[in-house]
C-alpha positions in Angstrom: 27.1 34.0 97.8 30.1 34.3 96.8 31.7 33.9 93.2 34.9 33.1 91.7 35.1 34.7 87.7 37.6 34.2 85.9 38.3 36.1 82.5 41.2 35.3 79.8 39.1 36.4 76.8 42.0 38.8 75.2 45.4 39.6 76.6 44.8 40.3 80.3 44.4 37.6 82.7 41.7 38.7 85.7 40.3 36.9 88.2 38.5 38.4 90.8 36.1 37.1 93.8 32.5 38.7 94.6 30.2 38.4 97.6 26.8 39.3 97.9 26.3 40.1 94.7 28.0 43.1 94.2 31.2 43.5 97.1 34.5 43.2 95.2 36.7 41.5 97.9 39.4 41.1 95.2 40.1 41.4 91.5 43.5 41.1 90.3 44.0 42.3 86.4 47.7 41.2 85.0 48.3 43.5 82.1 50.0 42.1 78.5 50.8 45.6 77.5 54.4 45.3 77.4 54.7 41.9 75.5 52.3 43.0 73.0 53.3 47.2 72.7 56.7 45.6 71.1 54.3 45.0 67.7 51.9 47.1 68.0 48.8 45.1 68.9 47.7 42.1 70.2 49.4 38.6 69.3 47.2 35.6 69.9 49.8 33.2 70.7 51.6 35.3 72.7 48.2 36.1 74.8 47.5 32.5 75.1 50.9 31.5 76.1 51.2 34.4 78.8 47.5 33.1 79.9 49.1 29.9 80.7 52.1 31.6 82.9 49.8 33.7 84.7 47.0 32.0 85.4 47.6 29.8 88.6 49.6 32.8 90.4 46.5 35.8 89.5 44.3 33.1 90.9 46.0 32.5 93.9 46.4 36.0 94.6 42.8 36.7 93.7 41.9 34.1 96.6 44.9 35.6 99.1 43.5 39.5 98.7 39.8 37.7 99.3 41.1 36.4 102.5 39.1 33.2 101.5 40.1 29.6 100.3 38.1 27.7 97.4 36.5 26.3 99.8 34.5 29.4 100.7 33.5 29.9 96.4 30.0 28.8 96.0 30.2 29.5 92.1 32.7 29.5 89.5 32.5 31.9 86.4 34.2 32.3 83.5 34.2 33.5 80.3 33.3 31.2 77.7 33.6 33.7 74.6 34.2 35.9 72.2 37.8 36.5 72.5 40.9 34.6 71.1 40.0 31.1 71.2 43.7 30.2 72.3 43.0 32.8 75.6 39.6 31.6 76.3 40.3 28.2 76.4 42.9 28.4 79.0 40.6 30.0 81.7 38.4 27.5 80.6 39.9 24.8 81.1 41.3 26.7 84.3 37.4 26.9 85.4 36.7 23.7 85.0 39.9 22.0 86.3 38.6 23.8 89.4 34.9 22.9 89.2 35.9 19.0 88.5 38.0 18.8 91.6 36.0 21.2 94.1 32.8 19.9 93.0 32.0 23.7 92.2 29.3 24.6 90.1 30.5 26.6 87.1 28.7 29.5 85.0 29.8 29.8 81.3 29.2 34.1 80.4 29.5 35.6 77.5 32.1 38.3 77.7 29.6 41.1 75.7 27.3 40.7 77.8 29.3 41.4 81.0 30.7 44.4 79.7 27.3 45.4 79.7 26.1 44.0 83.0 29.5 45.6 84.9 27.1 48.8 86.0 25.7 46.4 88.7 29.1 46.4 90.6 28.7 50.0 90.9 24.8 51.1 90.7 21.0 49.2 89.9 20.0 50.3 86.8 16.4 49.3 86.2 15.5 47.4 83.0 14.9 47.5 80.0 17.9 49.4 79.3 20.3 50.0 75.9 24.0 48.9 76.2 26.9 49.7 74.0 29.8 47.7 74.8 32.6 49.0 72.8 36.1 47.8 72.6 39.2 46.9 71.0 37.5 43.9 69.5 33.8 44.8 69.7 31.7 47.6 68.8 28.1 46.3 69.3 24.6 48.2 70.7 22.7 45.7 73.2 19.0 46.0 74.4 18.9 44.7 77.6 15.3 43.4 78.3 15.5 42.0 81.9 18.2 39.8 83.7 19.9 37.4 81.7 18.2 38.8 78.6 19.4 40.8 75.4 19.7 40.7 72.3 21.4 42.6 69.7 20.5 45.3 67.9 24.0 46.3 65.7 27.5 45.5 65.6 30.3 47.0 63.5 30.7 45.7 59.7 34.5 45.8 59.9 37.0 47.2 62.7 35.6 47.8 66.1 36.3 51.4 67.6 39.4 50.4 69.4 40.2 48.2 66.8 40.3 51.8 64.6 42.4 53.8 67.3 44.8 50.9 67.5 45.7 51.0 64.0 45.9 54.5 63.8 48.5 55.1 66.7 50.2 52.0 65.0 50.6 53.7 62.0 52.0 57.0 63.3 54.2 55.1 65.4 52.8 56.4 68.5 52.8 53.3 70.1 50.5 50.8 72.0 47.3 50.8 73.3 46.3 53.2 70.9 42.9 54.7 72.7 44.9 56.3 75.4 47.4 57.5 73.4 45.1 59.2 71.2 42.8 60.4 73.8 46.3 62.1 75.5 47.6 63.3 72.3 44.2 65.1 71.0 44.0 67.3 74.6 43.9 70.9 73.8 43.1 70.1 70.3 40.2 71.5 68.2 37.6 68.6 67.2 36.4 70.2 64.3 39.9 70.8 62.7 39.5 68.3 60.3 36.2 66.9 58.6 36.7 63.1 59.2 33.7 61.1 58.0 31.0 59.5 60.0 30.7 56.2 58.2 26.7 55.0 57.9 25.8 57.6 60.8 22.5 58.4 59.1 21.8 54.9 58.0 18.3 53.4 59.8 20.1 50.3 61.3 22.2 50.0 64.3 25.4 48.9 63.0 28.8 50.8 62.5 31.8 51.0 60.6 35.4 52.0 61.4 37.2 51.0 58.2 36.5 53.9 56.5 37.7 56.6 58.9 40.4 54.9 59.2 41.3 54.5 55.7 40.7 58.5 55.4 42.5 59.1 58.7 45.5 57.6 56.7 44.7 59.0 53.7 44.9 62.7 55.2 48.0 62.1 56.7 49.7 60.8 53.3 48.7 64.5 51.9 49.3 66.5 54.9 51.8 65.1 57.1 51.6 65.1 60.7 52.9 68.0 61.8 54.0 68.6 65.6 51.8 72.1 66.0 48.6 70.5 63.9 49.3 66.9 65.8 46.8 67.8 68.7 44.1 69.1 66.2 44.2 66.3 63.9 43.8 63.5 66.9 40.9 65.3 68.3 39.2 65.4 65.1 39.6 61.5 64.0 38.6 60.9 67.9 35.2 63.6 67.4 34.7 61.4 64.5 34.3 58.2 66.0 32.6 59.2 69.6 30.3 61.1 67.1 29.4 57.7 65.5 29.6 56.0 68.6 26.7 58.7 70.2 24.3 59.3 67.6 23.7 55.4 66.8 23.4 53.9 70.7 21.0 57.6 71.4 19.2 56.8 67.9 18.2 53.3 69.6 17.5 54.3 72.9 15.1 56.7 71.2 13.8 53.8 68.7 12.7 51.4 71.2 11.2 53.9 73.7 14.2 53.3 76.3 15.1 55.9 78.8 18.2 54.4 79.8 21.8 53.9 78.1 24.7 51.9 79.6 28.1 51.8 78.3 31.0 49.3 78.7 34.2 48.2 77.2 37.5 49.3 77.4 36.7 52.6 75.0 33.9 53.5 77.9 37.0 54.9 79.8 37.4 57.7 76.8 36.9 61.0 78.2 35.6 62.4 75.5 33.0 59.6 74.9 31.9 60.1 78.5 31.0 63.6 78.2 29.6 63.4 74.6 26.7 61.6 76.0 26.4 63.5 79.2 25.7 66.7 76.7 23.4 64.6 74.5 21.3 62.7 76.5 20.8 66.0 79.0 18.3 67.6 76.7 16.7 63.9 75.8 15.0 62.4 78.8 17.7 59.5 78.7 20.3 59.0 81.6 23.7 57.8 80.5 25.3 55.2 82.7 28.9 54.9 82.8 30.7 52.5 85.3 34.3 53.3 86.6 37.1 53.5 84.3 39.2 50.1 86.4 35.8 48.7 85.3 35.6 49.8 81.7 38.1 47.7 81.2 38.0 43.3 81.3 38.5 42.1 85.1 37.0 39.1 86.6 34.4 40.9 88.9 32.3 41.7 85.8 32.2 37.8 85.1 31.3 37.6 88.8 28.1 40.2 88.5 26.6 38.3 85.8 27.2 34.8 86.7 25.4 35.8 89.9 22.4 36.4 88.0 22.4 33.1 86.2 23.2 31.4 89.4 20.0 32.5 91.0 17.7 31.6 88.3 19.5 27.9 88.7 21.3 28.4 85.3 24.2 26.7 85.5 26.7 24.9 82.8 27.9 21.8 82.3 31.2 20.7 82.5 31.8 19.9 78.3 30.6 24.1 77.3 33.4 24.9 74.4 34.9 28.8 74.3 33.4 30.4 70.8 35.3 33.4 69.1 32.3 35.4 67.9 29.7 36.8 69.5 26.7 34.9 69.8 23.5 36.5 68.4 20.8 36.3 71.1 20.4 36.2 75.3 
């Protein structure tokens, strides 16, 4: 089999092609980065707008890197939500452009749920497992209960994690994306330099908050400055802060529910720090951490690819009138 997937959800346009289930023959991955840098985050109708430029060249070089024609597809997948409503809709409409005139059939996927399912491109993780797919626009703890199945168990209450690091390199003027920035910045730097809060860490739900550090992040920096010689100290701190959060509430659910296994996704999975914060946690805990590729971390198409292919088996495909949706939808 192979698959077409197609993902505009944000501000990179991705397309990639998958055979067999899990062989990436291509997947191209056009950054915004530069358009959007210039203010310091993402702008939705910029996104959109570059999504319409880009979209018919990725594609074409998605099927030219393949070495196949449309032809060849047997499925088309794309993402059908959350994201920017503007950005989804062009891939949509992209996906089924193509799937009215090759006769194609097309899978709708929800972009959470991929991030969670983009292991499989790399390893087999047996079910049930606990996903957090964390992000510059989600933060959200998944239990996957077998293919094609989850549901949720929390999402943040305001920013997302990303969301959080964005707006904190924004505001020292550090620059744009602000997760890699950070991460750079805090290297060398002492995590415990600064007591940061852990919003709702000890709360017996699943859900987070990023508001708050934020807010204090800022707050600490109006009294204190940001001096050069403190500047790696302070970063590693408000980044301890939030991979703390981000640790002790997915381990706290794995541990709830009896499951042995945590994957994480999203574009904040490609932290370093995150990374080895649950390798030292879940050691000692009977729970195996699962953590694909950083290229994979982040949205591409073949992630859309993995999980379509599951749907496709199971004869679970869309029809041709499914409409994008900018919030995640609560169920699997």
């Amino acid at each position: 089999m192979i698959i077409l997937g197609i993902d505009t959800s944000c501000d990179d346009t991705c397309v990639a092609v998958l055979k067999d289930g899990t062989e990436i023959l291509s997947s191209v991955v056009s950054s915004q980065v530069s358009v959007h840098s210039l203010f310091g985050g993402i702008v939705p109708e910029l996104a959109s707008r570059k999504h319409v430029e880009l979209i018919d060249a990725i594609y074409e070089q998605a099927l030219r890197e393949a070495g196949i024609v449309v032809r060849d597809v047997d499925v088309l997948a794309v993402t059908q939500g959350p994201g920017l409503i503007g950005s989804l809709l062009v891939g949509l409409c992209f996906a089924k452009g193509l799937a009215l005139a090759t006769g194609k059939p097309l899978v709708g996927i929800n972009h959470v749920e991929a991030h969670g399912m983009s292991i499989f491109l790399e390893q087999r993780v047996p079910f049930p497992f606990i996903a957090l797919v964390v992000s510059g626009g989600h933060t959200v703890i998944l239990l996957f209960e077998e293919t094609c199945r989850f549901r949720v168990l929390g999402s943040t209450c305001d920013d997302a994690a990303g969301e959080a690091f964005d707006k904190v390199a924004k505001f020292l003027g550090l620059g744009y994306p602000g997760g890699r920035i950070i991460e750079e910045g805090a290297s060398g730097g002492r995590a415990d330099a600064v007591a940061f809060p852990r919003p709702i860490i000890d709360e017996p739900n699943y859900d987070f908050s990023f508001s708050g550090l934020k807010t204090s992040f800022i707050n600490y920096i109006g009294k204190n400055g940001f001096p050069a010689e403190r500047s790696a100290d302070i970063l590693s701190s408000f980044q301890e802060a939030a991979c703390d959060v981000l640790v002790k509430k997915t381990m706290k659910a794995a541990k709830d529910l009896g499951v042995s296994r945590i994957v994480v996704g999203g574009g904040v999975a490609a932290n370093g720090r995150l990374r080895s914060l649950f390798a030292e946690r879940a050691a000692n805990q009977g729970i195996t951490v699962h953590v694909p590729s950083p290229s994979l971390c982040m949205d591409n198409g073949a992630m859309i690819a993995v999980t379509a292919g599951c749907y496709a088996e199971r004869g679970a495909f869309s029809p041709l009138d499914i409409k994008a949706y900018s919030r995640l939808a609560f169920g699997g």
